[in-house]
N, C-alpha and C positions, 0 to 999 in steps of 0.2 A: 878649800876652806880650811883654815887654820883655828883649828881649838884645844890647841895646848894649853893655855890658860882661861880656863873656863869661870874665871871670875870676874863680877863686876864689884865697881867701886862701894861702897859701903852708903855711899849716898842714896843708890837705887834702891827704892823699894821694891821691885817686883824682877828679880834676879833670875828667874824660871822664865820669865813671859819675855826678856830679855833674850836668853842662847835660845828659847824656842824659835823669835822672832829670826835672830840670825841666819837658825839653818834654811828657816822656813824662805826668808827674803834671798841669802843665795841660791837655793834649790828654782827659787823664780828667775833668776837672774840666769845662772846655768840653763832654762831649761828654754828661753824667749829672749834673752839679751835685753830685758828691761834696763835702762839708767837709772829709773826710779829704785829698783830691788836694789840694783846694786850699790846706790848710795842705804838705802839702808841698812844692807848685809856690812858696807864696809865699817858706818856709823857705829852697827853692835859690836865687830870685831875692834874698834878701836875702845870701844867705851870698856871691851872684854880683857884689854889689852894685850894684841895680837894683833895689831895693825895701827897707824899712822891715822890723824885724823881726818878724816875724807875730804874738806872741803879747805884747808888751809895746811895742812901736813905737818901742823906740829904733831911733836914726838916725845910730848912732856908724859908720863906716867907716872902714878896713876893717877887717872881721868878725874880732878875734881868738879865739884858743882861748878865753879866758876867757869875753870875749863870748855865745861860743855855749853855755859851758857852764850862766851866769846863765840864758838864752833857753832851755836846756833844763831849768832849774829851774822855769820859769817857767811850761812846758806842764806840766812834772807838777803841779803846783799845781792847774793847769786841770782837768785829767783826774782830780784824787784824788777818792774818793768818804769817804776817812777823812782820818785827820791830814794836815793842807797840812803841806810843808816851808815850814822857815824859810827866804824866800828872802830877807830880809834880812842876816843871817848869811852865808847863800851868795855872798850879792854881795860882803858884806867879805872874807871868807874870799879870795875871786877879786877881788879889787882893782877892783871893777869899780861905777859907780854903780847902785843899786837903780833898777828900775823894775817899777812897779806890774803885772798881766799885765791887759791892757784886753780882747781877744779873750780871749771867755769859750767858744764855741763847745767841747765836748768832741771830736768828731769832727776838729774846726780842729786843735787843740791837738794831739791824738793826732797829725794826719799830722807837724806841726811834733816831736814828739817822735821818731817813729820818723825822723826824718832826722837831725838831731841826733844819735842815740843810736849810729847807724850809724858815720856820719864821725867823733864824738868816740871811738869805741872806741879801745882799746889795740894792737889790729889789726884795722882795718878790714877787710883783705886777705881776713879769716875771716870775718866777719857777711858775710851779702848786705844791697845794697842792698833798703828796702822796695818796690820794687817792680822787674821785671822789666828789666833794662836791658842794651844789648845788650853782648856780648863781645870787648873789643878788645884792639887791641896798642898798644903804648907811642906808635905812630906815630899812633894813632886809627882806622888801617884793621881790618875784622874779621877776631874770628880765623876760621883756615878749621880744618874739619874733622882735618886735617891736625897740625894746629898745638896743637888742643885735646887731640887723642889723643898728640900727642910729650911734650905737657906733663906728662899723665897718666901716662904713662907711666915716664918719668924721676922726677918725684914719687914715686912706689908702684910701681917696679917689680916686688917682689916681688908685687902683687898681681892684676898680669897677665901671670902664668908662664904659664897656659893658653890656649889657644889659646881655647875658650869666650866664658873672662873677655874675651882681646882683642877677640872679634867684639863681645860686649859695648857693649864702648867705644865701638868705631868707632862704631856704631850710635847709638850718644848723643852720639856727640861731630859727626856728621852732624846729630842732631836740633837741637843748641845749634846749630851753625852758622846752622840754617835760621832758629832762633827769634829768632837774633841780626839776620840779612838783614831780618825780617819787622820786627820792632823799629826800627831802623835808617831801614826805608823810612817808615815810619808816624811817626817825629821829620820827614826831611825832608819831606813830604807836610805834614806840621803847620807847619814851621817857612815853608813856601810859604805854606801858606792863610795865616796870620797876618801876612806880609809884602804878600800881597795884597789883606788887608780892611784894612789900614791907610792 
C-alpha cells in the first residue's frame, strides 16, 4: 500500500473517511483477496494520488470532480449486464478525455464504483462510506461516546424526549465508539505491517 501522498483532491469532502477507507479496503483485500476491496483500495489510492485510475488507467492528477465522475462512468460500463452508457458522450459532456475502461473485472469495477458513487454524491455527509470507517472529529481524533450522543441529540432533539429513547442512544453511541476504536486500531496495525514489510 502506497501512502506517500496522503492527500485527496480539494473536491472531497470527507478526506479522513477517504485514507481511513483506503487502508481499511486494502487490509481486506490483503487479507481475502476480495476484487471488490481491491477496486476500492486502488479507487482511494488514485483519488489519494498514488496510483493510476483503477478502471480505465488514466494518469491525469490531480483527481478532479470530472475526472472522477468519467471513472465512475466507466465502472458502471464495467458492471452493466444491459445497455453500456455512453461513455464517450460522458467524457465530452465532462470536458474530460475518453478513456477506454481496461479493467474489466466486475467485482473490481463494482468496489471502484461504490467509492466513487459515495464521495461524488450531492451530500456525501448522508450516504455512508462502502464500507465501515471509523468516526471522527474534524481534528481526526475519535469521536467519544459522548460526543456522538450530544450530536444526536442536538440533531433530533425531539426524538429523544424519553428517557428510554435516551438510554437508547447512549447505548449505541457507546457501541460506535467501540466500533470506531476497533477500526482505528486495525488501519494503524495495518499501516505498521505495511511499513514494515517494505
Amino acid at each position: 500500500m502506497d501512502t506517500r501522498r496522503p492527500a485527496a483532491p480539494d473536491w472531497v469532502r470527507k478526506p479522513a473517511a477517504l485514507a481511513d477507507l483506503h487502508v481499511l479496503a486494502y487490509r481486506r483485500h490483503a487479507d481475502v483477496g476480495s476484487p471488490r476491496h481491491d477496486g476500492m483500495a486502488c479507487t482511494a489510492a488514485w483519488l489519494r494520488g498514488v496510483h493510476i485510475a483503477p478502471v480505465t488507467f488514466r494518469e491525469e492528477q490531480p483527481v478532479t470532480h470530472a475526472l472522477a465522475k468519467a471513472e465512475k462512468w466507466a465502472s458502471m460500463w464495467v458492471t452493466s449486464d444491459s445497455a453500456k452508457p455512453p461513455l464517450e458522450s460522458y467524457c465530452t459532456k465532462l470536458g474530460v478525455p475518453y478513456r477506454e475502461p481496461v479493467a474489466v473485472n466486475r467485482h473490481y469495477a463494482l468496489g471502484a464504483w461504490e467509492v466513487l458513487h459515495w464521495l461524488i454524491a450531492d451530500t456525501p455527509e448522508h450516504r455512508p462510506p462502502p464500507l465501515d470507517v471509523p468516526e471522527r472529529n474534524p481534528d481526526g481524533s475519535i469521536s467519544t461516546a459522548e460526543e456522538l450522543y450530544a450530536a444526536a441529540v442536538a440533531a433530533e432533539p425531539w426524538r429523544y424526549s424519553l428517557p428510554e429513547r435516551r438510554i437508547q442512544l447512549r447505548d449505541r453511541s457507546e457501541q460506535r465508539e467501540r466500533r470506531s476504536r476497533h477500526l482505528a486500531n486495525l488501519i494503524a496495525e495495518t499501516v505498521s505491517r505495511d511499513h514494515a514489510s517494505a
